[in-house]
C-alpha positions in Angstrom: 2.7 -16.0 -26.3 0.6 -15.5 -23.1 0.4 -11.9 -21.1 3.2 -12.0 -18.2 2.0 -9.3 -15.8 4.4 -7.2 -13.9 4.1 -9.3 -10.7 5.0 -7.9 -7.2 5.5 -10.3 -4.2 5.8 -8.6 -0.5 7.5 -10.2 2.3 8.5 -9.6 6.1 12.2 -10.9 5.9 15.0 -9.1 4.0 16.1 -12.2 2.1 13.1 -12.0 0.1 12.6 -15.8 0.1 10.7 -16.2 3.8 7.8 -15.1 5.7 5.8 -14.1 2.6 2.9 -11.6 3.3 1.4 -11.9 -0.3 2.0 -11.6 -4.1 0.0 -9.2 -6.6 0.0 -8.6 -10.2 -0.6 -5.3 -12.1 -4.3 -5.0 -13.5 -2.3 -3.4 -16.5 1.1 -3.5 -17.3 3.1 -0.3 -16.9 4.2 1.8 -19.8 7.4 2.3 -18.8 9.5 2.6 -15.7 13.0 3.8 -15.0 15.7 3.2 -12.7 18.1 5.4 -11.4 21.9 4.8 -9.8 24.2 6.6 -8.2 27.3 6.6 -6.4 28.8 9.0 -3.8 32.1 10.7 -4.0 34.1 12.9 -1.6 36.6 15.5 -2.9 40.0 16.7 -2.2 40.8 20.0 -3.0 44.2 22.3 -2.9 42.9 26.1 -2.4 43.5 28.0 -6.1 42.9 24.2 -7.4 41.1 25.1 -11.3 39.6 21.4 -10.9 39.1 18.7 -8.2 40.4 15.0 -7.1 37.3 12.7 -6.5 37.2 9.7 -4.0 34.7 6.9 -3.9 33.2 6.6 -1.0 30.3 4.1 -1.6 27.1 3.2 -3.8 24.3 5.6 -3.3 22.0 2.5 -4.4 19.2 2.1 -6.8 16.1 3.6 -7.2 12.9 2.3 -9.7 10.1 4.2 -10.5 7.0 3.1 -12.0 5.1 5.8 -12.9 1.4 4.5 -13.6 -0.4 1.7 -12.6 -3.5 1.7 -14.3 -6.3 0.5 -12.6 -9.9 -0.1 -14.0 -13.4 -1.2 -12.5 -15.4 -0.3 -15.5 -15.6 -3.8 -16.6 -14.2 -3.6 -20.2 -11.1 -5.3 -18.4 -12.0 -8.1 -16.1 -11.1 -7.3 -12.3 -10.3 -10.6 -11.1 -10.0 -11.8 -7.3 -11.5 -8.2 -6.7 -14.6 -6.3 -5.9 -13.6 -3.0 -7.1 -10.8 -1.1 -7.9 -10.7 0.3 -4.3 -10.6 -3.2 -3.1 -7.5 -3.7 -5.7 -5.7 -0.6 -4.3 -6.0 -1.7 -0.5 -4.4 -4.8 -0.9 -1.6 -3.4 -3.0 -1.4 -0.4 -0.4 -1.2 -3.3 2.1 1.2 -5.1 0.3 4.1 -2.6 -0.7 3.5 0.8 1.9 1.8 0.2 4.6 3.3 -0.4 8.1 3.3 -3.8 9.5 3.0 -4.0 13.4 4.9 -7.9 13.1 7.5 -6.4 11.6 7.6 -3.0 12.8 7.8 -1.2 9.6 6.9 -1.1 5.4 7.0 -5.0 4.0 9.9 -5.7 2.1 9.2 -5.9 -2.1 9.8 -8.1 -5.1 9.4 -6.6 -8.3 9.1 -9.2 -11.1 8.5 -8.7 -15.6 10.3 -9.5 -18.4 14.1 -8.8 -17.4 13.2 -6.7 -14.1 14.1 -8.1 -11.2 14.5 -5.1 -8.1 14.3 -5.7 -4.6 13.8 -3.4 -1.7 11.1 -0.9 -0.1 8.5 1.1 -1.2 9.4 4.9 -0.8 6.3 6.7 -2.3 2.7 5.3 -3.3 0.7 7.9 -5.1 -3.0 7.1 -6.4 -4.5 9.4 -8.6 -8.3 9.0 -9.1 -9.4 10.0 -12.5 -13.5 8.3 -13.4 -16.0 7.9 -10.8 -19.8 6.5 -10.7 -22.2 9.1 -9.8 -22.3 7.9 -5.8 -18.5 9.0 -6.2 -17.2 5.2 -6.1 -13.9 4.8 -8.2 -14.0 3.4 -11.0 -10.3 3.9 -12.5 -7.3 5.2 -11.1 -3.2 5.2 -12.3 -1.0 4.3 -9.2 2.6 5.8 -9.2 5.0 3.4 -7.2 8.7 4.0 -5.9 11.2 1.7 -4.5 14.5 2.4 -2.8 17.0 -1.1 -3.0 17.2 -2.8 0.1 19.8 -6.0 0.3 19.8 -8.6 3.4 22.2 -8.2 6.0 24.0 -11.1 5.3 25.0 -10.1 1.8 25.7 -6.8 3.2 28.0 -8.8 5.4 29.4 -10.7 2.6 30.3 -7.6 0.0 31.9 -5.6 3.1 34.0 -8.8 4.3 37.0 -7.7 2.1 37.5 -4.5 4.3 36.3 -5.4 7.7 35.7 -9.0 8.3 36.2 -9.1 12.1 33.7 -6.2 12.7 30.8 -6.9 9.8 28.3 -9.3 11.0 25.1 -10.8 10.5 23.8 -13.2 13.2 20.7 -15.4 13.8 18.6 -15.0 17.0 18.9 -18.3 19.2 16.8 -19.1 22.4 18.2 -17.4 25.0 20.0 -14.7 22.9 19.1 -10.9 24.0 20.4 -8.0 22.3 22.9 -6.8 24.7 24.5 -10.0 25.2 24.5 -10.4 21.4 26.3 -7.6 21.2 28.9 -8.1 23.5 29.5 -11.2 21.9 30.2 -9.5 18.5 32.0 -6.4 20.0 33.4 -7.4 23.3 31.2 -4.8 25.0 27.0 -4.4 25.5 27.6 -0.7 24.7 26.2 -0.4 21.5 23.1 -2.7 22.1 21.0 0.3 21.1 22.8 1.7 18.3 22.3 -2.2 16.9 18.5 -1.9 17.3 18.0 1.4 15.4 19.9 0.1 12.2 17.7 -3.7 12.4 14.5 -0.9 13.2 14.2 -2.5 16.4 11.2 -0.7 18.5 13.0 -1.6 21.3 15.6 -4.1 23.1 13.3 -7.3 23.3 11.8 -6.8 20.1 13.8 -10.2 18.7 12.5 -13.9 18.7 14.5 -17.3 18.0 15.1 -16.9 13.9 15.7 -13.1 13.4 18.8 -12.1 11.4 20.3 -9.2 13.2 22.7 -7.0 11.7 25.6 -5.9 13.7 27.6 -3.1 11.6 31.5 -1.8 11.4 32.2 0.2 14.8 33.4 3.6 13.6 36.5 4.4 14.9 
């Protein structure tokens, strides 16, 4: 049976299917990796109460960690498509943690092997750099990822739909469209045009173009 490698594909749209920025495998498959869940609960409490009454409030989401990434340039492992193991770590850098100006923030994440599938963003990136030539080049380092899950607004729509229908939406960008006047449209007032663009990560009002899914959340009453 041939070597899968644990595969990780980066893209500039939430729905993880567009606007691909790249795709790059491990040099060496992981040894393990975990994932963590959690939900988040409030409690309601009676004072002299010996125990307490929990509520759900909502998914705290899911976390994976991979905890080392071996990398190796000293050739008893073939490096392929690279020059050196520096060269491997800035495209992966590049790929999963490093700001991108087009979209005005970290690239979105695939993480693909075996039964894992995770999508979402890249919340730590740690190299450790552990043999060196005698110029100091690398020549083997162990890369410790971590992701935070990230879903597209429209499924976000979808799964809340049940408890807010009218006020839950996810809308495409058309010529003409503006932010403001998106906004009115969903909420009957331009008020919260700016509270929309700092939950899309909007740098600012005109940061849109014909195509963009914008998210347009509950209003809290």
């Amino acid at each position: 049976m041939a070597l899968i490698k644990l595969k990780i594909e980066s893209f500039g749209k939430a729905d993880y299917s567009s606007d691909s920025k790249g795709t790059i495998d491990a040099f060496i498959n992981p040894d393990s990796y975990s994932q963590n869940n959690s939900n988040n609960f409030s409690s309601f409490n009676i004072k002299g109460d010996s125990a307490q009454t929990f509520f759900f409030n909502n998914s705290g989401g899911s976390t994976l960690k991979i905890d080392k990434l071996l990398v190796d340039g000293t050739g008893i492992i073939p490096l392929p498509g690279f020059k050196s193991v520096d060269d491997y770590l800035a495209k992966l850098s590049k790929l999963v943690y490093k700001y991108d100006g087009s979209i005005h923030m970290p690239p979105y994440v695939k993480i693909t092997w075996g039964n894992l599938l995770f999508q979402g963003i890249c919340t730590a990136y740690n190299v450790k750099y552990t043999l060196f030539k005698p110029d100091g080049t690398c020549l083997r380092a162990e890369v410790s990822l971590e992701f935070k899950a990230s879903i597209d607004p429209q499924t976000k729509v979808n799964q809340a739909a049940n408890s807010s229908p009218d006020l839950t939406h996810a809308r495409t960008v058309k010529a003409g469209d503006t932010l403001p006047l998106m906004t009115y449209r969903i909420y009957g007032t331009s008020a919260y045009y700016l509270e929309v663009a700092r939950i899309n990560n909007l740098q600012n009002i005109n940061a849109i173009k014909p195509g963009d899914q914008i998210y347009f959340p509950p209003l809290k009453k």
